[in-house]
Every structure is written in structure tokens, then in C-alpha cells.
C-alpha positions in Angstrom: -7.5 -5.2 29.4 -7.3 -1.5 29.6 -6.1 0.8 26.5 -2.8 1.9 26.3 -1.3 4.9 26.7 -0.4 6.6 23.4 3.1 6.6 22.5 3.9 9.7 20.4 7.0 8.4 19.4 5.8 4.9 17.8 2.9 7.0 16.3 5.5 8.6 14.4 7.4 5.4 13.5 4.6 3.7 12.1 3.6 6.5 10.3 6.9 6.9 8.6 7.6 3.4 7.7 4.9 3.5 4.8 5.4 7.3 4.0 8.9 6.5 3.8 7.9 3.5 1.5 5.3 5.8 -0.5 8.7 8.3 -0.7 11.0 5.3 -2.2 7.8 4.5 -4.7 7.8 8.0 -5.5 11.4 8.3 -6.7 10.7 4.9 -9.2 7.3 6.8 -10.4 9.5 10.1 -11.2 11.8 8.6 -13.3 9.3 7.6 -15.5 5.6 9.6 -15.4 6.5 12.8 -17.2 8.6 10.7 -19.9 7.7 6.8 -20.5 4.4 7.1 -19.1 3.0 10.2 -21.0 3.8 7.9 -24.2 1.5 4.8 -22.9 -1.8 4.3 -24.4 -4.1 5.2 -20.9 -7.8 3.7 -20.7 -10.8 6.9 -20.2 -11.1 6.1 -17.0 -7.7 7.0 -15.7 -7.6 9.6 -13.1 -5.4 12.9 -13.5 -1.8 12.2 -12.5 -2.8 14.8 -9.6 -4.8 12.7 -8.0 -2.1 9.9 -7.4 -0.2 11.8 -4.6 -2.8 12.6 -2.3 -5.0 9.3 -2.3 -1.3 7.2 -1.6 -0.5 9.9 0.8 -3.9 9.4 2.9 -3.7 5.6 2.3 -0.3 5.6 3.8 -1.6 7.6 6.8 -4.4 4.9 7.2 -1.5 2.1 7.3 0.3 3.6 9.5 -2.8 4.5 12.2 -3.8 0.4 11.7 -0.1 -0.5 12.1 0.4 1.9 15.0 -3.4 -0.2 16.8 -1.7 -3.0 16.1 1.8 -2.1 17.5 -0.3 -1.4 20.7 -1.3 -4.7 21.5 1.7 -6.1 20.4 2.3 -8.0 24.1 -1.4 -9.4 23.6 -0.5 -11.2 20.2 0.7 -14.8 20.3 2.7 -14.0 17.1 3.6 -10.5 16.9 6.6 -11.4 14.6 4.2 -13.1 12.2 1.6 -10.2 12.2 4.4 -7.9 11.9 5.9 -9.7 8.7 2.4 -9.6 7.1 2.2 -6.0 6.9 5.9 -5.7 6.3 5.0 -8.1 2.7 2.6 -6.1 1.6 4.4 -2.7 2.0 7.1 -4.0 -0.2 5.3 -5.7 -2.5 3.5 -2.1 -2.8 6.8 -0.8 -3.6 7.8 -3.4 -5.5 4.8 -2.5 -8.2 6.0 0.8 -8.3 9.5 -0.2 -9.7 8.2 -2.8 -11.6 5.2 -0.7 -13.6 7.0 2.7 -13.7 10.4 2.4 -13.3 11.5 -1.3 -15.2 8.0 -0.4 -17.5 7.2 -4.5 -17.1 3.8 -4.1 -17.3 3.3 -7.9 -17.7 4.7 -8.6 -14.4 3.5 -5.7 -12.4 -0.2 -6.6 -13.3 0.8 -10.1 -11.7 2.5 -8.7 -9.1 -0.6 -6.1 -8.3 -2.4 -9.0 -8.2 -0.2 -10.4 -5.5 -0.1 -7.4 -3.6 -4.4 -6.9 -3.6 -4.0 -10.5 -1.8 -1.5 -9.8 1.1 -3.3 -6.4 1.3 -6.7 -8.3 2.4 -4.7 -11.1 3.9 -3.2 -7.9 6.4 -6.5 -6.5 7.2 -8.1 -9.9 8.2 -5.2 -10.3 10.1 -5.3 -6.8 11.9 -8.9 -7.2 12.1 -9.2 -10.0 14.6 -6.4 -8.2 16.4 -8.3 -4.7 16.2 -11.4 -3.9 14.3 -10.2 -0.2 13.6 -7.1 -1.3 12.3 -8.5 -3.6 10.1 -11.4 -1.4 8.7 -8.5 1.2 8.3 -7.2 -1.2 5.2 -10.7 -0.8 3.4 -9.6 2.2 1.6 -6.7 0.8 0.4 -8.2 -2.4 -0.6 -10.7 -0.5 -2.6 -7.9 1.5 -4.8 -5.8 -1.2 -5.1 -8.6 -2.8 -6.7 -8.9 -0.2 -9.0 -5.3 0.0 -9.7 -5.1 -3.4 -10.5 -8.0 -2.9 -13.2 -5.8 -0.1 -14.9 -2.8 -2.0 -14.5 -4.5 -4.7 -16.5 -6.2 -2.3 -19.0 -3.1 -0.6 -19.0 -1.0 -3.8 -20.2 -3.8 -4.5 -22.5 -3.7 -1.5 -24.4 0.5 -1.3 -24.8 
């Protein structure tokens, strides 16, 4: 099977389907991180609000490069539609943390829901990694802070 030619436009599609789903998340953290979440009780270990906006910037990047590998060999996947879906899940459960921890301020059910998320995040890369190695390594970053994230969620909901 040779490599496919690279497709500038579907590049640019996958990349803006989770940067435009990192934008949406945005708006639900604005409403709340220089007012509700100033007032939360914050374990030591939680980074500067600065860091936020770059690390989900890059990990956005990385989900769209893996989705874009993946889009690539769409003909050569028995079910596309399935993979697709997948990675589809786990973006909106992304979002939906975002709404759910900064925007509705349930932090009950957005450490359950980050838990949910952490899953169909590593479900995704399994999936894109029989599919594409690259695409699937591509998720380890985000697996990683997710992790992480879910740990402050959960300290986050224990301390408040």
C-alpha cells in the first residue's frame, strides 16, 4: 500500500474540528476562571492559569495530526464510521467537562465525567493505533494530562 498524497485541505479540517472544540471549551472556561474559579479552594500542585491555553492548544494540534493519519486511510478501515465516532465521543466528552467543571461549577459530575473521558481517550488511541502507530502515539500526551487533570478535578472536588 503506498502513502497517500497529503491533502492540505483535510489537514486543515482535522485540525479545526478539535481547535474549534478547544474554542467552544474556551468560551464555558471564560465565564467562569476569573470569577467562580478564583473563589475555589485549588490544591499546591495546580499549574498557573497560563499554562492551560497552550498545553490544550498543542494537544489539540496532536488530535488533529492523529485524526488527519487516520482520515488517510480511511478506504483501508473496515469501519471508518465506527473509528470515526470514537474520536468524535471523546472530543465531546472533552467539551462536555469543560461546561460541566467551569461553566455549570458541578464538580461532582465533571470528576465522573473526566473519568469517562480519560477512558474513551485511551479507548481512541488503541483504536488509532492498530490503524496507524503515529496516530496512536500522538494521544500519549493527552492521555498523560488528562490524567493529571483528572487528579485535580478530584482534589479539586475534594477540597470545595
Amino acid at each position: 500500500m503506498s502513502a497517500k498524497k497529503f491533502n492540505f485541505v483535510a489537514f486543515i479540517i482535522n485540525l479545526a474540528i478539535p481547535l474549534g472544540i478547544g474554542a467552544i471549551g474556551a468560551y464555558f472556561t471564560a465565564s467562569s476562571v476569573d470569577t467562580w474559579y478564583r473563589t475555589i479552594n485549588k490544591p499546591s500542585f495546580n499549574p498557573p492559569d497560563g499554562v492551560f491555553g497552550p498545553v490544550w492548544t498543542s494537544l489539540y494540534i496532536l488530535m488533529g495530526i492523529s485524526a488527519y493519519l487516520i482520515w488517510q486511510k480511511r478506504d483501508q478501515i473496515a469501519h471508518f464510521p465506527r473509528t470515526a465516532a470514537i474520536y468524535f465521543i471523546q472530543l465531546v466528552l472533552n467539551l462536555l467537562w469543560s461546561f460541566l467543571f467551569f461553566y455549570a461549577h458541578e464538580l461532582g459530575i465533571a470528576l465522573i465525567e473526566i473519568i469517562a473521558l480519560l477512558v474513551a481517550i485511551i479507548i481512541n488511541a488503541r483504536v488509532f493505533y492498530k490503524i496507524d502507530k503515529t496516530a496512536g502515539l500522538l494521544f500519549i500526551p493527552y492521555i498523560l494530562w488528562v490524567s493529571f487533570a483528572s487528579v485535580l478535578t478530584y482534589n479539586i472536588f475534594a477540597l470545595n
